[in-house]
Steps between C-alpha positions, in 0.01 A plus 500: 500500500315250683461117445189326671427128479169372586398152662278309681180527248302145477161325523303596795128455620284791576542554864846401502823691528824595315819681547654659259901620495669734290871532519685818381804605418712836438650706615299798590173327658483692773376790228207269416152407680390119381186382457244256318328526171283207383289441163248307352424411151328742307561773784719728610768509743425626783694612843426289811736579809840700514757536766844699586826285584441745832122345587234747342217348345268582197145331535270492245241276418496111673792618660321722682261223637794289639482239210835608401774614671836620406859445718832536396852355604773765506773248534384310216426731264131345491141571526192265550139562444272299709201421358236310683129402429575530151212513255474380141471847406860536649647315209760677380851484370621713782810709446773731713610799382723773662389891487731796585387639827284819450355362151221271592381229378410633113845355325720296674850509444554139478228174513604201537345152220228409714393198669135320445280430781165348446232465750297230387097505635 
């Protein structure tokens, strides 16, 4: 079992940045890749950027074009998305969620309750 608590969602203008951390606990993370989800009203959540407490990457979508970028600190038990020139199409509530190694990104084992961020135009 794995507990994740989001933060750092807010009120931002387009162009401008946030960071968002996700602590987690338990006591078999190391079996578990983390990564970001993020939905919008009226549509469905969709993956953004995962990572391995060991450093690999998943990529997809803004991610890919450096808007977003995912880190993690071992020692802390915490990962951070970095998200910069965000769009209004970027509002979200963004959430973490853990997936067993090897099982993608289709079902995550555990999400987190999601912090709001709203890029304003």
């Amino acid at each position: 079992q794995v507990q994740l608590v989001e933060s750092g969602g807010g009120l931002v203008q387009a162009g401008g940045s946030l960071r968002l951390s996700c602590a987690a606990s338990g006591r078999t993370l190391s079996r578990y890749a983390m990564g970001w989800f993020r939905q919008a009203p009226g549509k469905e959540r969709e993956f953004v950027i995962g990572i391995r407490w060991s450093g690999g990457t998943t990529n997809y979508a803004d991610a890919e074009k450096g808007r977003f970028t995912i880190s993690r600190d071992n020692a802390k038990n915490t990962v951070y998305l970095q998200m910069n020139s965000l769009k209004p199409e970027d509002t979200a509530v963004y959430y973490c969620a853990a997936s067993e190694i090897g099982s993608g990104w289709s079902r995550p084992s555990s999400w987190g309750q999601g912090t709001q961020v709203t890029v304003s135009s």
